[in-house]
C-alpha positions as CSV (number, residue, x, y, z in Angstrom):
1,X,-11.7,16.8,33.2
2,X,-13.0,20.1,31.5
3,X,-10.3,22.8,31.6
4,X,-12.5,25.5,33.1
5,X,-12.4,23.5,36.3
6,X,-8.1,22.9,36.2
7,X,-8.1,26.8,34.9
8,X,-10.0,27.6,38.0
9,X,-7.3,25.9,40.2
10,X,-5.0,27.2,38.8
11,X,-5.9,30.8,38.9
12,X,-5.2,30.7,42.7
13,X,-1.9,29.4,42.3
14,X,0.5,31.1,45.3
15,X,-2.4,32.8,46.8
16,X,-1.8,33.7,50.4
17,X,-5.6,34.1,52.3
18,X,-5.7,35.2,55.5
19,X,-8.3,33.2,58.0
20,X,-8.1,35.6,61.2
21,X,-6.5,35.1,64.3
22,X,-3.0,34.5,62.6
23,X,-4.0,31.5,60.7
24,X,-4.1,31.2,56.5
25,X,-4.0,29.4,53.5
26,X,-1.9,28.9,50.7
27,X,-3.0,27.4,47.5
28,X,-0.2,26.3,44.8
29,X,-1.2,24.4,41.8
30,X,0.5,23.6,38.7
31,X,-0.8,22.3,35.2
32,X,1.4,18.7,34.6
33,X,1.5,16.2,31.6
34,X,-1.2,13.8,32.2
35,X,-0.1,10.5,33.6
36,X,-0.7,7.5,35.5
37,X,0.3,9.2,39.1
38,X,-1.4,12.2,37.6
39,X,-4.4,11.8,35.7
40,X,-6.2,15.0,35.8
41,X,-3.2,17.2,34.6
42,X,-2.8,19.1,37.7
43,X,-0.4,19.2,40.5
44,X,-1.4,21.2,43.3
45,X,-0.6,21.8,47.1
46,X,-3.9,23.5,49.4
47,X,-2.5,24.1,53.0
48,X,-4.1,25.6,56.1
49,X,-1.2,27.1,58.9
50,X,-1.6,27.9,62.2
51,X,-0.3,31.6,63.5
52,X,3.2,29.7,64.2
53,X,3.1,29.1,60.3
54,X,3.0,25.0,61.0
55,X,0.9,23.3,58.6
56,X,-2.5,22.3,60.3
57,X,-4.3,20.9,57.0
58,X,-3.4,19.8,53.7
59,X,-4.6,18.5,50.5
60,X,-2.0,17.4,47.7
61,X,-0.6,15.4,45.6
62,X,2.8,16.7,45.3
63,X,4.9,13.9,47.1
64,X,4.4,10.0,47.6
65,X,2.1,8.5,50.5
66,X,3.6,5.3,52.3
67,X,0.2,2.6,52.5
68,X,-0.2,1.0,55.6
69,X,-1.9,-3.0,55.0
70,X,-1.5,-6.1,54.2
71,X,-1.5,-5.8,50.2
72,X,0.7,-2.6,50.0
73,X,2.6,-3.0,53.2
74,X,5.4,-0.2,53.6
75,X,5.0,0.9,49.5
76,X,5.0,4.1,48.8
77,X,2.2,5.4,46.5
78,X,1.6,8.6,44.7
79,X,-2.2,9.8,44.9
80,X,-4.2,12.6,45.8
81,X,-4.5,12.8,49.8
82,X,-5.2,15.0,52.5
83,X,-3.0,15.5,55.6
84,X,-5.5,15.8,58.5
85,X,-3.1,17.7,61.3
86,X,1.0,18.4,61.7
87,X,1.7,14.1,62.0
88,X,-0.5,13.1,59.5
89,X,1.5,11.2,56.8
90,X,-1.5,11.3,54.7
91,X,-4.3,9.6,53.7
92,X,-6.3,8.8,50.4
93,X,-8.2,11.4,48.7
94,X,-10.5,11.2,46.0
95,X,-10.2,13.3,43.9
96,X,-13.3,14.4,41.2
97,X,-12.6,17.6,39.7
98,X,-10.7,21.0,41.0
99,X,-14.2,22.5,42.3
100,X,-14.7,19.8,44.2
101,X,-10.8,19.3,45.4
102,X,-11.7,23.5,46.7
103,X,-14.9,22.7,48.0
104,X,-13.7,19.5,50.1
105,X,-10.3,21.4,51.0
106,X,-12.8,24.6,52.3
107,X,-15.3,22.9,54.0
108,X,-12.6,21.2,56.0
109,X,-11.0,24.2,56.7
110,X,-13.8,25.8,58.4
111,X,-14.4,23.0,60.7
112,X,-10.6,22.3,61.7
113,X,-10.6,26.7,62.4
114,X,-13.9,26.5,64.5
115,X,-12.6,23.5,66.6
116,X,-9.1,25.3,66.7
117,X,-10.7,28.5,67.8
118,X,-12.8,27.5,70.3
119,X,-9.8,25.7,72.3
């Protein structure tokens, strides 16, 4: 991965963006030793809250996902994922490089706000 695209994550690190309507973002990411749960060097949290401040949408990789199937059956595996409303546990995320992690994360963000909005 180039390091313009990590330094661009990181820039945004414990920014606080207001959506409207009581809702925001916070985007946290950290620069990590590369490793096998962490290949790209970066450890980052991108979270869209609701006006009660409850989490609504996530992408991160900051914690563990338990895999549901026959192969991994109740193991617990630490990847990139996205949480996809308050009970999601997570689920795989493929992660390319940090423009396309903010892309993904703000396209999705949009469409979970215009479905919440028009409730």
């Amino acid at each position: 991965m180039k390091y313009h695209e990590i330094r661009t994550l990181l820039d945004l690190h414990d920014q606080i963006i207001d959506q409207e309507d009581g809702y925001w973002l916070k985007i946290e990411a950290w620069e990590v030793r590369v490793s096998k749960d962490i290949p790209h060097g970066v450890r980052y949290s991108l979270t869209l809250h609701a006006p009660s401040g409850k989490r609504i949408l996530g992408y991160d990789n900051a914690h563990a996902i338990k895999i549901t199937g026959r192969k991994y059956s109740g193991q617990r595996i630490p990847f990139d994922h996205k949480h996809r409303h308050v009970a999601d546990k997570g689920v795989p995320y493929v992660f390319q490089n940090a423009h396309q992690l903010l892309s993904d994360f703000f396209t999705e963000v949009d469409s979970v706000l215009k479905e919440a909005k028009s409730k």
